[in-house]
C-alpha positions in Angstrom: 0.0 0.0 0.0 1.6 3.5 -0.8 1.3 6.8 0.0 -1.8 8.2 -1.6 -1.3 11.2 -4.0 -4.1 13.3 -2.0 -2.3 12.7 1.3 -0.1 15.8 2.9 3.6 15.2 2.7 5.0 13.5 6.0 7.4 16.6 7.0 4.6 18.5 7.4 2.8 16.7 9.8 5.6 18.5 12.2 9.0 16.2 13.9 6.8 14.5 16.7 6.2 10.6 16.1 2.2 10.8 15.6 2.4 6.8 16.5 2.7 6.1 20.4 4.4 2.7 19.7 4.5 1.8 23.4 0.5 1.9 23.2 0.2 0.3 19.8 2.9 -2.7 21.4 0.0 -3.2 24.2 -2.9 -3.5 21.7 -0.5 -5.6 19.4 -0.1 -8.4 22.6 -3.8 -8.3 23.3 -4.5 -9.3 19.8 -1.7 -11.9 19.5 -3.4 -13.4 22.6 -7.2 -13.5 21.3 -5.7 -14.0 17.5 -3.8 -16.3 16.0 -1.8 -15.0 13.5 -3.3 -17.4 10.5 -5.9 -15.8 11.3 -5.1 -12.5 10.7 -3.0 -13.4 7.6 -6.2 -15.0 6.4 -8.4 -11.5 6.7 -5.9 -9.7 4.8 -5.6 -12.1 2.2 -9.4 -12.2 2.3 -9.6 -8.1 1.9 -7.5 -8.9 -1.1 -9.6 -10.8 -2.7 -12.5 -8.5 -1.8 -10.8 -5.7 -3.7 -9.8 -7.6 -7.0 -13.7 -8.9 -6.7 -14.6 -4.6 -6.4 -12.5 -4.0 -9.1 -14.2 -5.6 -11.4 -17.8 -4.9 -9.9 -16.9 -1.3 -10.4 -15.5 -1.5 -13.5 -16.8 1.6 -15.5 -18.2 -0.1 -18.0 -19.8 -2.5 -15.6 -21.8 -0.3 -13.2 -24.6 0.6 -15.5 -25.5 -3.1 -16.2 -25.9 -3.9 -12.2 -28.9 -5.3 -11.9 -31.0 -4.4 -9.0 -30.2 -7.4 -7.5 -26.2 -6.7 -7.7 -26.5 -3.2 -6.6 -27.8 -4.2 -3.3 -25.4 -7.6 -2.9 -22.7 -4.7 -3.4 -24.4 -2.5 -0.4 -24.5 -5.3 1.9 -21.2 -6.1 1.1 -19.8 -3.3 3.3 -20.0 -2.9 7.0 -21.0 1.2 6.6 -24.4 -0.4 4.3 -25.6 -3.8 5.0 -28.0 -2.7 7.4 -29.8 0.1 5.7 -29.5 -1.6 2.1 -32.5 -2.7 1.1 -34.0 0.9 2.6 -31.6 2.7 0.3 -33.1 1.1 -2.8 -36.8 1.4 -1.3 -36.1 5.2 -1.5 -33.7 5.5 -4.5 -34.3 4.5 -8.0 -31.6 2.1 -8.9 -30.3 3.7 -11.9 -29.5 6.5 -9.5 -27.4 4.8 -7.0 -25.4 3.1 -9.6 -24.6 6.8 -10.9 -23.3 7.7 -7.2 -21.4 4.7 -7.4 -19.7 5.8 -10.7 -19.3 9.2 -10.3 -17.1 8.8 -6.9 -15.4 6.3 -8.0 -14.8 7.2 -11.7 -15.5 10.7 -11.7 -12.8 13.4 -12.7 -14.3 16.3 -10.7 -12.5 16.9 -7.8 -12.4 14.4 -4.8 -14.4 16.7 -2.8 -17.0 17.4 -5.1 -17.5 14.4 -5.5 -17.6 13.1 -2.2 -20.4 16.3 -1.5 -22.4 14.7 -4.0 -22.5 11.1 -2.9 -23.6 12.6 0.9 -26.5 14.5 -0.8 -27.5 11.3 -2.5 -27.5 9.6 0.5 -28.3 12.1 3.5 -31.0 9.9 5.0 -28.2 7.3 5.5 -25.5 9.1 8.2 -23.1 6.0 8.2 -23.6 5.5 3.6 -22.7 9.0 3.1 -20.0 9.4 5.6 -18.1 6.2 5.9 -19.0 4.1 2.7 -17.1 6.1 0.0 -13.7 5.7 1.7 -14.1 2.1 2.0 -15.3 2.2 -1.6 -12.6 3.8 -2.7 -9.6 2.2 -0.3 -10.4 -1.2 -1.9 -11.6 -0.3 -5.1 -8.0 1.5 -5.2 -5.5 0.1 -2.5 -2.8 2.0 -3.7 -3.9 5.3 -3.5 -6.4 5.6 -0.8 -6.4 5.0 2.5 -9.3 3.4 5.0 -10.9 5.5 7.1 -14.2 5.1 8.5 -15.7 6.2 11.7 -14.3 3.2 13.9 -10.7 4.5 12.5 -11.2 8.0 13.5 -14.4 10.7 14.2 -13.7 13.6 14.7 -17.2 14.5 16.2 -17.0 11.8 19.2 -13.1 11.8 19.4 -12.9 8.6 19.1 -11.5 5.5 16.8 -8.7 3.0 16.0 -6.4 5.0 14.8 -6.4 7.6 17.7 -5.7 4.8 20.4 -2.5 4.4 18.9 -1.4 8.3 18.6 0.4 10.7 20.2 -1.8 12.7 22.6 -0.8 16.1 19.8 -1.3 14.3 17.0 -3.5 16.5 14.6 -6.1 15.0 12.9 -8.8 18.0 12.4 -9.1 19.2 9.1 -11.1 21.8 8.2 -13.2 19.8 5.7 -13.5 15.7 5.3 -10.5 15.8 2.4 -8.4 17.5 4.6 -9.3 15.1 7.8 -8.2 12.3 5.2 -5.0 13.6 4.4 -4.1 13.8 8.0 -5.7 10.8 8.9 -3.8 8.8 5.5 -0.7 10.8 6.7 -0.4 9.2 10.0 -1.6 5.6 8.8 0.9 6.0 6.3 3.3 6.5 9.7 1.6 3.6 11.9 2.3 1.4 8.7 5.8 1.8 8.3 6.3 2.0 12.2 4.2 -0.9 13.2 5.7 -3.1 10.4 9.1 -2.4 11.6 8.2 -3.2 15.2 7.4 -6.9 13.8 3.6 -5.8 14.6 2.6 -6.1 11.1 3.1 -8.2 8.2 3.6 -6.7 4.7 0.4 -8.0 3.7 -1.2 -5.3 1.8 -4.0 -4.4 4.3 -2.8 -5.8 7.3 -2.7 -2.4 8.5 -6.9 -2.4 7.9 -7.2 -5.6 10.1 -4.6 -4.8 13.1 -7.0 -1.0 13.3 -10.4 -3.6 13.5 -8.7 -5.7 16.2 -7.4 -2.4 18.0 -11.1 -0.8 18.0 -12.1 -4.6 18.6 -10.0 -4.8 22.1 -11.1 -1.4 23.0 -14.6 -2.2 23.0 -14.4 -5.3 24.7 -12.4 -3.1 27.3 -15.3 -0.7 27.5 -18.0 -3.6 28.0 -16.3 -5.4 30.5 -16.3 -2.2 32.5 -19.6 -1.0 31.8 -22.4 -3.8 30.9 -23.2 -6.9 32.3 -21.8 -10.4 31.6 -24.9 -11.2 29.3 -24.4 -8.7 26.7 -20.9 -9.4 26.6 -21.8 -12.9 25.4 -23.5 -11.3 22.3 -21.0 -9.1 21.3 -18.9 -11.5 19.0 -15.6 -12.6 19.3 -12.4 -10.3 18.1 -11.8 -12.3 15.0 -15.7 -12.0 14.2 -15.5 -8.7 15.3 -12.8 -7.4 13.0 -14.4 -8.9 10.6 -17.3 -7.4 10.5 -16.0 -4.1 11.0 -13.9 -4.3 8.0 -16.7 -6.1 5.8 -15.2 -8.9 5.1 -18.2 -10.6 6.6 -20.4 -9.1 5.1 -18.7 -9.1 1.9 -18.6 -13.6 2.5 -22.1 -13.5 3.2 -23.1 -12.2 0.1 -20.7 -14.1 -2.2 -20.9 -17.6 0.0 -17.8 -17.9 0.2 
């Protein structure tokens, strides 16, 4: 995974380490112990797959031949849409989510513009419009864009993946969701190369996507244990079902029965 073109270059992001490695070392023993590491090696290989299988889903000259039935298979495929998929296509004609689709991902308009457009098409759905786009877009294009999704980082509730394993100064407020990407790509881009070089992370192309689900996986269990009762700790799943549902690689299985 490289660098994205949008992100800010690393200099500027100032000469303190954004990654607190001592923290991420913690989380990276909590998994090892509740993960084996097959296992993990599997979910990136299996968020692999899922992006060569998006790639061709999305392929420009494949988007306005989805059938209605494809369309929403491809909206439950992702942890930011499976629930409210079948009330997206109750509200919106097909032929127009299929242009969303195309015009974010395809689209030569600026990033921004684009991104505006898919959250008016899909205001009624908070999680579609803010989350779904960047994990369209990370696996659709690996390379060049980054995850980030409101279990990685939101800035409203302070809260995510990524800024458990920060520097307390780290700076991830843009003034606009393009500009929050950069800075949130920039330090991923850090925690990649840091992490990997701690022996945390393989080179697996996105096992940087499933250590951040297991981080935000142990730091929920965390929070349960401390605040609800045994009983609904039972239903919350397991960190490797966990992980995987936050990055949609279950969701993405259940629709392809794999």
């Amino acid at each position: 995974m490289s660098t994205s073109t949008l992100e800010v270059d690393l200099p500027a992001m100032g000469q303190t380490d954004p990654v607190d490695l001592g923290t991420a070392a913690e989380f990276a023993e909590a998994i090892r112990r509740s993960v084996d590491r097959d296992a993990l090696s599997e979910m990136a290989s299996g968020l692999a797959d899922k992006s060569t299988w998006l790639g061709e889903a999305l392929r420009a000259d494949r988007i306005p031949k989805m059938t209605e039935a494809e369309t929403l298979s491809l909206l439950r495929s992702f942890f930011s849409s499976r629930s409210k998929a079948r009330s997206v296509l109750a509200t919106h004609d097909p032929t127009e989510v299929k242009s969303a689709l195309a015009d974010l991902v395809h689209g030569e308009r600026p990033l921004a513009h684009r991104l505006d457009d898919f959250a008016a098409t899909f205001e009624a759905f908070e999680h579609i419009a803010l989350d779904l786009p960047w994990e369209l877009l990370h696996l659709y294009d690996p390379a060049r864009f980054w995850l980030w999704s409101s279990w990685v980082w939101n800035p409203r509730t302070e809260t995510g993946a990524l800024k458990l394993v920060a520097s307390d100064d780290v700076d991830l407020y843009g003034p606009d969701r393009v500009s929050t990407y950069r800075l949130v790509g920039a330090n991923l881009a850090v925690l990649q190369a840091s992490a990997a070089a701690a022996g945390m992370i393989s080179s697996d192309p996105f096992a940087l996507d499933v250590f951040l689900a297991c981080v935000y996986g142990v730091y929920m269990y965390t929070v349960l244990r401390r605040r609800m009762s045994q009983e609904f700790n039972r239903i919350v799943p397991q960190l490797p079902s966990l992980a995987r549902r936050l990055t949609g690689l279950h969701q993405w299985e259940a629709e392809t029965c794999l």
